[in-house]
N, CA, C and O of each residue as an XYZ file, in Angstrom:
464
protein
N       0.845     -1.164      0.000
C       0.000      0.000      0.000
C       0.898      1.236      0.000
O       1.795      1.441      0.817
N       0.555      2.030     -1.003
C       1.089      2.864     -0.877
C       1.128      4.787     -0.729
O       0.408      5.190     -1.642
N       1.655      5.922      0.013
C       0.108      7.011      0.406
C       1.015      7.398     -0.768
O       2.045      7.035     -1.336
N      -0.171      8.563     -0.828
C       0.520      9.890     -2.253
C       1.334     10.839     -1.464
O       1.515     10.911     -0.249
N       1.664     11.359     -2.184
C       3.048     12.687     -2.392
C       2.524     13.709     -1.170
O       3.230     14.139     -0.257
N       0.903     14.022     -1.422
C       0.834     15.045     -0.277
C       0.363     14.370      0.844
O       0.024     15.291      1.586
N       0.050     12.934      1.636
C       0.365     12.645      2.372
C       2.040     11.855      3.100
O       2.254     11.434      4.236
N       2.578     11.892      2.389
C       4.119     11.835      2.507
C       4.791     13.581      3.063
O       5.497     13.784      4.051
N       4.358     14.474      2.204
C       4.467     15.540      2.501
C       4.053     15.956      3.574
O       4.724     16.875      4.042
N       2.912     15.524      4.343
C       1.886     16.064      5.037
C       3.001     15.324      6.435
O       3.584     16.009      7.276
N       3.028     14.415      6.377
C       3.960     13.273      7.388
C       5.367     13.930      7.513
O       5.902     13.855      8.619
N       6.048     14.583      6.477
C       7.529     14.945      6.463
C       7.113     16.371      7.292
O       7.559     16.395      8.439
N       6.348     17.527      6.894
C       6.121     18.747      7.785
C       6.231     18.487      9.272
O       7.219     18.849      9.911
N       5.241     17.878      9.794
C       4.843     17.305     10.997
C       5.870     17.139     11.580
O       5.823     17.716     12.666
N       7.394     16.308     11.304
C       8.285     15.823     11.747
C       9.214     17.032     11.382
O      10.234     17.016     12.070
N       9.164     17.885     10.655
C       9.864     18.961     10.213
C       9.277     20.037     11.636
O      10.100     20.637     12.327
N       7.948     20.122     11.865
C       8.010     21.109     12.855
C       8.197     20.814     14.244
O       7.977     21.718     15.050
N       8.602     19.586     14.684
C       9.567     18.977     15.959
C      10.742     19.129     15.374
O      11.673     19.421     16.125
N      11.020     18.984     13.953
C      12.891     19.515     14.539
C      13.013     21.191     14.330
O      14.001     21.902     14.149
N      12.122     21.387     14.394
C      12.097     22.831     14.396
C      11.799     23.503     15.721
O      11.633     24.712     15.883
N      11.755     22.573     16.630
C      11.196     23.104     18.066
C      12.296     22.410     18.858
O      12.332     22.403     20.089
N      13.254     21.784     18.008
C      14.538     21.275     19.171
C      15.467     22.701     19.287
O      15.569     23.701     18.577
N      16.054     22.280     20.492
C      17.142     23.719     20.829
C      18.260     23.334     20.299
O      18.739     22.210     20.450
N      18.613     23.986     19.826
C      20.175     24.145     18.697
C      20.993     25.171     19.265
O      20.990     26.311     18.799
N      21.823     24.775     20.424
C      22.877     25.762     21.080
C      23.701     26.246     20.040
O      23.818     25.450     19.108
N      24.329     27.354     19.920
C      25.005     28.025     18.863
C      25.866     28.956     19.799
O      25.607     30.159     19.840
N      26.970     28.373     20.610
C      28.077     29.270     21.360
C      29.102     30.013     20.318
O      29.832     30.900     20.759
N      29.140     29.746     19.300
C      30.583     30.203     18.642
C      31.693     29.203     18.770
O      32.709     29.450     18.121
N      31.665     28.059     19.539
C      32.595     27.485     19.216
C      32.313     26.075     18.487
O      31.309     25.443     18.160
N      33.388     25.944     18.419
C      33.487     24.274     17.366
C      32.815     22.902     18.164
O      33.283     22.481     19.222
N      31.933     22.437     17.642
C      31.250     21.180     18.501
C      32.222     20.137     18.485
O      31.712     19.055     18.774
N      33.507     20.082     18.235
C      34.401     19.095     18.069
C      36.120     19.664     18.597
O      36.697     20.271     17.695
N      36.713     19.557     19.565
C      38.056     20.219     19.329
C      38.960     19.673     18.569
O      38.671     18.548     18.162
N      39.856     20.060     18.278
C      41.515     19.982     17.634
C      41.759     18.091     18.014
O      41.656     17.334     18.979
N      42.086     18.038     16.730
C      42.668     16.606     17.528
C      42.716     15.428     16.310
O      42.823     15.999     15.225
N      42.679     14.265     16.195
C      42.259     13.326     15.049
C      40.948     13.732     14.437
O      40.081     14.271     15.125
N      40.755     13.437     12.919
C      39.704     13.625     12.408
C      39.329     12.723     11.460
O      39.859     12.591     10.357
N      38.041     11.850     12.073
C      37.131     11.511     11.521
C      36.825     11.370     10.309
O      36.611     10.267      9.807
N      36.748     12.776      9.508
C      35.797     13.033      8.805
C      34.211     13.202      9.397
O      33.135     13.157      8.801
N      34.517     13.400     10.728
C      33.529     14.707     10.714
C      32.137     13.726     11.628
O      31.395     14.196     12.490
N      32.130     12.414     11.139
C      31.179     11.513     11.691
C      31.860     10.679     12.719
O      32.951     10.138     12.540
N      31.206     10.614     13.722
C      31.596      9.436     14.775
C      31.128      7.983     14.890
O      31.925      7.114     15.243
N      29.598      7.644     14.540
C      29.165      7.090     14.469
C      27.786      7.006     13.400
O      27.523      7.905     12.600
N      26.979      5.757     13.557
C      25.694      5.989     13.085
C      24.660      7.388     13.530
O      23.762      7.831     12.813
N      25.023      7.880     14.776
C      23.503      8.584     15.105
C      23.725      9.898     14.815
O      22.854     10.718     14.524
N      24.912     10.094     14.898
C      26.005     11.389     13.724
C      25.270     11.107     12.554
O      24.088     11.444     12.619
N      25.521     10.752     11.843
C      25.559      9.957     10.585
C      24.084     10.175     10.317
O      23.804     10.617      9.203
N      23.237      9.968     11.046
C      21.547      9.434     10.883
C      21.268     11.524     11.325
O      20.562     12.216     10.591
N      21.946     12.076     12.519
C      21.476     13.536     12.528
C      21.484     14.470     11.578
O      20.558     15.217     11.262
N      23.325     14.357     10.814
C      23.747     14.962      9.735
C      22.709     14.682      8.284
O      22.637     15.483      7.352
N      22.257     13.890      8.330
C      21.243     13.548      7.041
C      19.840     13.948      7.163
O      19.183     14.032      6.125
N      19.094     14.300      8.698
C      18.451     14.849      9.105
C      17.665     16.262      8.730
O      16.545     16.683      8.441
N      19.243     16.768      8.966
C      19.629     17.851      9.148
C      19.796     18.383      7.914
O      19.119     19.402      7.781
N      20.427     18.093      6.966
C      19.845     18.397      5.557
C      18.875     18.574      4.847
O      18.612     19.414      3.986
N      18.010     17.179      5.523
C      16.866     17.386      4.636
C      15.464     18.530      5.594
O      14.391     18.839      5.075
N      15.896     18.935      6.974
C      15.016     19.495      7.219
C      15.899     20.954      6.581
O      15.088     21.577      5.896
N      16.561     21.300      6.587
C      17.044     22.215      6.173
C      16.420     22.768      5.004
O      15.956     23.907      5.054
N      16.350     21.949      3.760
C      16.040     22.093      2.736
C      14.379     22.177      2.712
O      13.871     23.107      2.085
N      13.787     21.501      3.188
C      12.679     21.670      3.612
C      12.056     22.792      3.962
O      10.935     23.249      3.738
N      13.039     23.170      4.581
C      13.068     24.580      5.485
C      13.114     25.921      4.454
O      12.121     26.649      4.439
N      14.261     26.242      3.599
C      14.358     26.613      2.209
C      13.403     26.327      0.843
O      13.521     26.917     -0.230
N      12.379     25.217      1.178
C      10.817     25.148     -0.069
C      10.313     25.692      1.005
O      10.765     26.837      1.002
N       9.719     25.575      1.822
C       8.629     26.474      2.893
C       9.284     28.261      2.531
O       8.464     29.141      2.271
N      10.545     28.523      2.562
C      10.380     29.857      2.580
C      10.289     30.186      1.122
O       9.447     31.025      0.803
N      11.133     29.575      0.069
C      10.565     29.310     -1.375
C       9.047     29.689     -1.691
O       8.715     30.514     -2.542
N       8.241     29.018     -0.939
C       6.440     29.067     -1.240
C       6.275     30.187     -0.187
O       5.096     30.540     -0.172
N       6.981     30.828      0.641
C       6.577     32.155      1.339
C       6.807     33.332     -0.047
O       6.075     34.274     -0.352
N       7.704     33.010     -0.507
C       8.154     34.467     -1.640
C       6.978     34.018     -2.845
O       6.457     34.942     -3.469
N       6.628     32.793     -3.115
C       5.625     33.025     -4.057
C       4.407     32.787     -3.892
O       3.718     32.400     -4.836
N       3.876     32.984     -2.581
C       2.749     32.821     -2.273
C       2.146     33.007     -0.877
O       1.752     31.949     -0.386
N       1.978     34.121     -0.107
C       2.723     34.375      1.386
C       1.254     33.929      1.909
O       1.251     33.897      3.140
N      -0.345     33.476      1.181
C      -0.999     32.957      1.581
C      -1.196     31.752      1.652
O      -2.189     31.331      2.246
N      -0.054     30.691      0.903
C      -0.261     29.237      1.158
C       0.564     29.005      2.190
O       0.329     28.152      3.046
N       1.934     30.003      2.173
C       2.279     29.607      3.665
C       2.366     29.777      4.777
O       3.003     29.405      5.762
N       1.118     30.830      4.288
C       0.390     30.729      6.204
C      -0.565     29.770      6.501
O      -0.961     29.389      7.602
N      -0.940     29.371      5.207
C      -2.168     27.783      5.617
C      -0.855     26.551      5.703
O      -0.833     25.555      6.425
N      -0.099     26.887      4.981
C       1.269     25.785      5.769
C       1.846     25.903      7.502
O       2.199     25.062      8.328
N       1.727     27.295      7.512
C       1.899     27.664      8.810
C       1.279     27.252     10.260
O       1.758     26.802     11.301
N      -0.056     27.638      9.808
C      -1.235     27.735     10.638
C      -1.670     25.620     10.645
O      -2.174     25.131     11.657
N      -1.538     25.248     10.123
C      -2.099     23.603      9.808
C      -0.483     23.095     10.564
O      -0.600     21.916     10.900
N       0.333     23.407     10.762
C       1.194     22.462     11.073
C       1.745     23.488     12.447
O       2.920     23.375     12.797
N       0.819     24.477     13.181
C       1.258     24.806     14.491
C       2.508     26.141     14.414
O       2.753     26.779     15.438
N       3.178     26.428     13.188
C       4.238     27.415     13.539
C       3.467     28.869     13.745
O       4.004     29.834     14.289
N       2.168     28.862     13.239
C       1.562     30.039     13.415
C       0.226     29.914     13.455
O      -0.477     29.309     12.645
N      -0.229     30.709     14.760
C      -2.015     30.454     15.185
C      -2.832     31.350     13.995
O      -4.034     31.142     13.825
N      -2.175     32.263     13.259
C      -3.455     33.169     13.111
C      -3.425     32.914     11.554
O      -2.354     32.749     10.971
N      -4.492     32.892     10.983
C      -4.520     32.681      9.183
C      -5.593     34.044      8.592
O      -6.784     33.919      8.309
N      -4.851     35.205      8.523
C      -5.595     36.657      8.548
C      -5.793     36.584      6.899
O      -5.144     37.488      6.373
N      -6.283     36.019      6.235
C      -6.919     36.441      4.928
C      -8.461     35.728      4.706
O      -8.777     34.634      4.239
N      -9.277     36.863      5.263
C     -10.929     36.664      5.078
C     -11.430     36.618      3.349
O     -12.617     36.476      3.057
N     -10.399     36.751      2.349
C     -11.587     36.253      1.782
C     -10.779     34.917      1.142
O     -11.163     34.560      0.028
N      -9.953     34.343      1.618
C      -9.416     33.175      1.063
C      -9.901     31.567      1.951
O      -9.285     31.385      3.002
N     -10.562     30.869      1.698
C     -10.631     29.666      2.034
C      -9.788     28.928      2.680
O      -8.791     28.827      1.965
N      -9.577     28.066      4.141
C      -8.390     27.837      5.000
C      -8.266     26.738      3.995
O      -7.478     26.898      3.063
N      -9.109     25.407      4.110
C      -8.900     24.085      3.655
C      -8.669     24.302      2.180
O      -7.731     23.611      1.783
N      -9.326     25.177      1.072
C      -8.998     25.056     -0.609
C      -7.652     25.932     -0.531
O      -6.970     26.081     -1.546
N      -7.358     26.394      0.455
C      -5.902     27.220      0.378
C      -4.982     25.663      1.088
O      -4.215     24.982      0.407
N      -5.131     25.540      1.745
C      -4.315     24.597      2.127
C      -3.934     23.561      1.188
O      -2.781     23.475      0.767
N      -4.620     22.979      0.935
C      -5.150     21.975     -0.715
C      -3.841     22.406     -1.461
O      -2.697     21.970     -1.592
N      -4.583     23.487     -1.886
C      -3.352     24.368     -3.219
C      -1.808     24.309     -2.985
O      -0.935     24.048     -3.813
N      -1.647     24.693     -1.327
C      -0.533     24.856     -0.457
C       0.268     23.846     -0.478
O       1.373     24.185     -0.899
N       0.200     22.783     -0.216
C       0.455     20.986     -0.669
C       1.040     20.882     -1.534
O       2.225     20.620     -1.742
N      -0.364     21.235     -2.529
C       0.568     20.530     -3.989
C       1.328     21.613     -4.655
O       2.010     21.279     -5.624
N       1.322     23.102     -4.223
C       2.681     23.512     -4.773
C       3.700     23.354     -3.852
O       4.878     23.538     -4.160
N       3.404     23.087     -2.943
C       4.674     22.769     -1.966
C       5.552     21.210     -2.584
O       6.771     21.165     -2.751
N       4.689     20.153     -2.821
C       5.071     19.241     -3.782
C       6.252     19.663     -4.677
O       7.423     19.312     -4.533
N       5.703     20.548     -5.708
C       6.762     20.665     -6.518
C       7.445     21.044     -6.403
O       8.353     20.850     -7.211
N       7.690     22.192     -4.971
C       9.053     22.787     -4.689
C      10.021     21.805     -4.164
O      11.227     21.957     -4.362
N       9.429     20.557     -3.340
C      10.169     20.026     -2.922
C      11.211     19.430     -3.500
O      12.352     19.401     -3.040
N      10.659     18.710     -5.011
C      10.896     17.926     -5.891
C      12.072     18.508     -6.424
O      13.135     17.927     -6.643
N      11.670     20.262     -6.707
C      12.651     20.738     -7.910
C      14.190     20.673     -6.530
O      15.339     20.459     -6.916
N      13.907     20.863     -5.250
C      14.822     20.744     -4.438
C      15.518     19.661     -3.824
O      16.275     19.805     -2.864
N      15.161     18.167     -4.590
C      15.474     16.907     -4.969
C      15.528     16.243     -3.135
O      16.302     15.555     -2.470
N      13.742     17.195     -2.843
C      13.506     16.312     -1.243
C      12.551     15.426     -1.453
O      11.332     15.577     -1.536
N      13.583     13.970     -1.575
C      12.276     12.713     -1.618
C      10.653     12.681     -0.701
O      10.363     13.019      0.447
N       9.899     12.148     -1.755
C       8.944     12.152     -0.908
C       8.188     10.951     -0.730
O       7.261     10.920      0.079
């Protein structure tokens, strides 16, 4: 069995806006000191974050992508997945905006080569 693109999509946001609510300390210094190198990975869960971390990234970059061409689908992206309570355009439809919101979000993802 298999779901479509905008429930794959719908499943990847969801998990996109928990890593968007983790704390990401940012001191200025290097998360690693001076010393032997790796290449950068230590293990699998390195390995499994760093790939993570890309793809929410990019994710992150089609959401603001569909903000510059469309600043009302991604507030029904916004508002449907919790980053923002308020959806201020009365004469636009939440759910046929949302709809729309999806499937151009779809193709941004795609042209940004984020499996779905």
């Amino acid at each position: 069995m298999s779901i479509s693109e905008v429930e794959a999509l719908s499943l990847l946001l969801e998990d996109w806006v928990e890593w968007c609510k983790l704390f990401k300390e940012k001191t200025g210094y290097p998360k690693k000191s001076a010393g032997f190198a790796t290449g950068g990975i230590n293990c699998y869960d390195d390995m499994e974050d760093s790939i993570k971390n890309d793809k929410y990234d990019s994710l992150t970059a089609a959401v603001k992508d569909l903000y510059d061409e469309n600043q009302v689908y991604a507030a029904a992206i916004y508002m449907r997945y919790g980053i923002s309570r308020v959806f201020r355009f009365p004469r636009d439809n939440f759910e046929q905006t949302l709809i729309l919101a999806h499937d151009r979000l779809v193709i941004i993802c795609k042209r940004k080569g984020i499996v779905l």
